[in-house]
C-alpha positions as CSV (number, residue, x, y, z in Angstrom):
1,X,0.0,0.0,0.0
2,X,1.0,3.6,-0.9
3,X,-0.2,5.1,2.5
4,X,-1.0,3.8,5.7
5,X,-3.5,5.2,8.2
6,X,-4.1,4.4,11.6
7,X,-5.2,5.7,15.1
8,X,-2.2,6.4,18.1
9,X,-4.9,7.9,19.8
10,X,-9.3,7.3,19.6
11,X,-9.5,11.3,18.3
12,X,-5.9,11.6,16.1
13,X,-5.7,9.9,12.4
14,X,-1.5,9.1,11.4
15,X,-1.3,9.3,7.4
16,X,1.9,8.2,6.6
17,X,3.0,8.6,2.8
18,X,5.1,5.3,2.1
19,X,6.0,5.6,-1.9
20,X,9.8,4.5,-1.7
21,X,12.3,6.8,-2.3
22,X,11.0,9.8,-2.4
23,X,7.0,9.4,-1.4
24,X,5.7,11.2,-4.6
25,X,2.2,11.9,-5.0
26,X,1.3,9.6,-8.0
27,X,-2.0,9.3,-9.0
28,X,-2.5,5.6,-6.6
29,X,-1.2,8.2,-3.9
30,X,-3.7,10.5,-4.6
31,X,-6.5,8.2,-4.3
32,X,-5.3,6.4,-1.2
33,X,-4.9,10.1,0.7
34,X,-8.5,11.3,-0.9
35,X,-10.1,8.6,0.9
36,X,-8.2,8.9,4.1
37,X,-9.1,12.4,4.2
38,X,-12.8,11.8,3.3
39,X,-13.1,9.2,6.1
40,X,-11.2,11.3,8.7
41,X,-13.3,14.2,8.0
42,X,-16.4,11.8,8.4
43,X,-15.5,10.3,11.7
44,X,-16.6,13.1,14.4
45,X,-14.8,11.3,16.6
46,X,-11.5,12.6,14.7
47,X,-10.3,15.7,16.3
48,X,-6.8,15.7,14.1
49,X,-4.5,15.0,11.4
50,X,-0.8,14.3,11.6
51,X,0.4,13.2,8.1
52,X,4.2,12.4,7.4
53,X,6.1,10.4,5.1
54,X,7.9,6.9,6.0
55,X,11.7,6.6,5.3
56,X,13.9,9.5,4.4
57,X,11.4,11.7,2.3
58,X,8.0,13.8,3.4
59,X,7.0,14.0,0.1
60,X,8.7,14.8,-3.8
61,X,5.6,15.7,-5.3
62,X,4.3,14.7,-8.2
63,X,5.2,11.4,-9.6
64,X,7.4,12.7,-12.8
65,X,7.9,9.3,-14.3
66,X,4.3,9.2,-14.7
67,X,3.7,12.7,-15.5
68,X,5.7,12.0,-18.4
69,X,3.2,9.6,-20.1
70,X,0.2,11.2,-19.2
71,X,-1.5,12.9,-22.2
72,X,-1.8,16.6,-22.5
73,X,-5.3,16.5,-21.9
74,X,-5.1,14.0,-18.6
75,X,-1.8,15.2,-17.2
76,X,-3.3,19.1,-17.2
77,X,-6.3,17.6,-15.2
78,X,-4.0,16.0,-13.6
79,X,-2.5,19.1,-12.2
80,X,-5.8,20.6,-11.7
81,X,-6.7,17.5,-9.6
82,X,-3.6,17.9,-7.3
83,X,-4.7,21.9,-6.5
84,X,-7.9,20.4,-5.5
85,X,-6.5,17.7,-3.0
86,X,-4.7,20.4,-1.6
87,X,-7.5,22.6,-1.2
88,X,-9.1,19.5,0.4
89,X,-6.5,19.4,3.2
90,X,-7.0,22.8,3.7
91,X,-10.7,22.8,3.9
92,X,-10.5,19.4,6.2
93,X,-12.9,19.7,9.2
94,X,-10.2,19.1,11.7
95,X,-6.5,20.4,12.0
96,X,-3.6,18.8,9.8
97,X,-0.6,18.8,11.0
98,X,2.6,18.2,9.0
99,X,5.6,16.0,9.8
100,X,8.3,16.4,8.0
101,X,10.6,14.1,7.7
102,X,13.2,14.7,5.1
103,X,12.5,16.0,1.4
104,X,9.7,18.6,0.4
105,X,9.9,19.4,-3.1
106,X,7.6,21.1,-5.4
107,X,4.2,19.5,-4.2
108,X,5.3,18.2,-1.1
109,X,6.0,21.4,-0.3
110,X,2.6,22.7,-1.1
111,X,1.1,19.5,0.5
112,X,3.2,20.9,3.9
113,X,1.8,24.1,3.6
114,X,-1.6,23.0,2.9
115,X,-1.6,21.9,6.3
116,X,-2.3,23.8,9.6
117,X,1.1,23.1,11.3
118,X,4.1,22.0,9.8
119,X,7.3,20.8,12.4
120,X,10.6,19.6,10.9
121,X,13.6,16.8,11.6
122,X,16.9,18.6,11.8
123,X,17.4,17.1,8.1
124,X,14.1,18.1,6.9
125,X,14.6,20.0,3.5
126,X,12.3,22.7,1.7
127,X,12.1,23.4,-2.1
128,X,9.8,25.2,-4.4
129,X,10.8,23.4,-7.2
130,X,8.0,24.7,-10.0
131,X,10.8,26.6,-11.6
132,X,12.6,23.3,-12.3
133,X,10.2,21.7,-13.9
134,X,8.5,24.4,-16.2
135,X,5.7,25.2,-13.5
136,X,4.9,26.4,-10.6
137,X,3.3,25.9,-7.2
138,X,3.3,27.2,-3.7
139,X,2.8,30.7,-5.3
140,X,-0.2,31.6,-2.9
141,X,0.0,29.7,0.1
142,X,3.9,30.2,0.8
143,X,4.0,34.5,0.5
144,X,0.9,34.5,2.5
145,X,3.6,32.2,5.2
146,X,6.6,33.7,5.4
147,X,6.3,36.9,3.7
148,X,6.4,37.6,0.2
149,X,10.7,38.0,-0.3
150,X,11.7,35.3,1.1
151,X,8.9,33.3,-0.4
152,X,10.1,35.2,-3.9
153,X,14.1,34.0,-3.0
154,X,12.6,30.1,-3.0
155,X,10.0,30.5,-5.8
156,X,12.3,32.1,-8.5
157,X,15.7,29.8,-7.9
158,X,14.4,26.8,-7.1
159,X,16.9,26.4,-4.6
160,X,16.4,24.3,-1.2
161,X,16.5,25.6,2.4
162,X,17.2,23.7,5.3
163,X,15.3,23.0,8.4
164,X,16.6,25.6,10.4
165,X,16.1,28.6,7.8
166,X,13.1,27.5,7.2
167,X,12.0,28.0,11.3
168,X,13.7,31.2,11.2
169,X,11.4,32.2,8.2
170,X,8.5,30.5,9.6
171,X,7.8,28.0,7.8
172,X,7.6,25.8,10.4
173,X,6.9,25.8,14.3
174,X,9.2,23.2,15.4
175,X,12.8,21.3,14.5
176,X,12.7,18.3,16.5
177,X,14.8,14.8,16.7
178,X,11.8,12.9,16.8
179,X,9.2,15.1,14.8
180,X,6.5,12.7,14.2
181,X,6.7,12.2,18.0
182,X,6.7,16.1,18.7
183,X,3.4,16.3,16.2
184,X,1.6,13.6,17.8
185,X,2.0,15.3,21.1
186,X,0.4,18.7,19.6
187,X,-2.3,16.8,17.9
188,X,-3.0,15.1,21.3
189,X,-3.1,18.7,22.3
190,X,-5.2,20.1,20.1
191,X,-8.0,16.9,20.6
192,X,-8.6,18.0,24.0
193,X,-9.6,21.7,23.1
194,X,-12.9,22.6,22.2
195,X,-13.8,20.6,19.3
196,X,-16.0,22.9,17.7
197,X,-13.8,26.0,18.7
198,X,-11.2,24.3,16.8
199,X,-13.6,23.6,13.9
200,X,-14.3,27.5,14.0
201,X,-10.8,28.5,14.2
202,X,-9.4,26.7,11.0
203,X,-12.2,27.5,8.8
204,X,-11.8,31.6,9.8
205,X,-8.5,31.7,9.0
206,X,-7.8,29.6,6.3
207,X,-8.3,31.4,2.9
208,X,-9.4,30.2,-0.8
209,X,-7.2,30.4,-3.7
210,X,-7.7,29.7,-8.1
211,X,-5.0,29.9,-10.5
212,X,-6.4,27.7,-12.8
213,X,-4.8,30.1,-16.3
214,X,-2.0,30.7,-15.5
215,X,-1.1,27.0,-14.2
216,X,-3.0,26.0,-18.0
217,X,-0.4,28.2,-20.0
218,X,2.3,26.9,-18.4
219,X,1.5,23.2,-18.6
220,X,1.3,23.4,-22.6
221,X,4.6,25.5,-22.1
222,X,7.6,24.1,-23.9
223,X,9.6,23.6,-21.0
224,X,7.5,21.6,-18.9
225,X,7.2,19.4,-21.6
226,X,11.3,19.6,-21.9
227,X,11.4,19.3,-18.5
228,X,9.7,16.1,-18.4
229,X,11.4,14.5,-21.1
230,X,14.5,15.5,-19.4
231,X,13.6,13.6,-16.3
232,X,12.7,10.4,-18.0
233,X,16.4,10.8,-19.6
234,X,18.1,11.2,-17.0
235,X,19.1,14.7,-17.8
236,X,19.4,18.3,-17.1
237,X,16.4,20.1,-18.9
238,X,17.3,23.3,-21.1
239,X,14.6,25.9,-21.1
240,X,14.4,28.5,-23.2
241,X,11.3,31.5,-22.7
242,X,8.2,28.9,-24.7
């Protein structure tokens, strides 16, 4: 199985992403966290979320070996599909908080920041990797984060941060040995407040977001699709202003 759920505590859900090496968000992934979400969010008994990602990644985002030999038409939907899981995490009844692990790239970054609360291991490491690949992501939810330079220094190179710039920016909370341990131990927390104050407080301040165009344009652009067949080669794409 792609992802495992299970209950450490009668009011916390554990979602653990487990997609060796790099936990990417294929489509199977997808599926498997749509319905973990749909059945936490059912269960009233839920009062939290903790998702993290087994082994040495959080989460590489999309699965690019796949997003290769998608059709235009499917792997555009495709993209469109992932904003909406996103959007579903965001919008989920109960407070999500992030784990993470190791690697958040591209989506996995946007799947961290989708959450409430996001804590980091001391080798936990950030990117917003849209650049690399001829797209982009994160362009909402991380300004609104930390600020909209330092959210403009990631989103325009590309380049990684580490765990500890990333809790000086604010990105996350918390950098702890044993993170998953440390986020279990807030959602704990957070199920013995006020359910329905809790309920109250994500929905107030979370905020709605569409940038469905611009994400269109640049999926047909020339270097995604480089950038995809790059990957598959095993190569370094070369982009060019189409």
């Amino acid at each position: 199985m792609p992802l495992h759920v299970s209950r450490p505590s009668h009011d916390v859900v554990l979602i653990e992403l487990d997609a060796p090496p790099a936990n990417t968000l294929g489509m199977a992934m997808r599926t498997a966290l749509e319905l973990a979400l749909t059945e936490a969010d059912a269960d009233l008994a839920v009062r939290a979320v903790v998702l993290t990602g087994r082994g040495r990644a959080f989460c590489a985002g999309d699965d690019l070996m796949e997003a290769a030999a998608r059709p235009p038409a499917e792997g555009l939907e495709a993209v469109y599909g992932f904003n909406l899981l996103m959007s579903r995490i965001e919008a989920l009844r109960v407070p999500v908080i992030a784990a993470v692990n190791g690697w958040a790239m591209g989506g996995g970054l946007e799947l961290s920041l989708a959450c409430d609360i996001r804590l980091a291991s001391p080798d936990a490491i950030f990117t917003a990797s849209g650049v690399n690949v001829g797209l982009m992501a994160s362009v909402k939810r991380l300004p609104r984060l930390i600020g909209e330079g330092p959210a403009k220094a990631m989103l325009l190179t590309g380049s990684p941060i580490d765990a500890d710039t990333a809790l000086v920016r604010g990105l996350v909370t918390g950098v702890h040995e044993q993170v998953l341990a440390e986020a279990l131990a807030i959602a704990a927390r957070i199920a013995s407040r006020a359910p329905l104050s809790v309920e109250a407080v994500k929905r107030v301040v979370g905020r709605p977001f569409d940038e469905r165009a611009e994400l269109a344009a640049l999926f047909h652009s020339a270097d995604h699709q480089a950038a995809l067949a790059a990957f598959s080669r095993k190569e370094t794409p070369v982009f060019g202003r189409s």
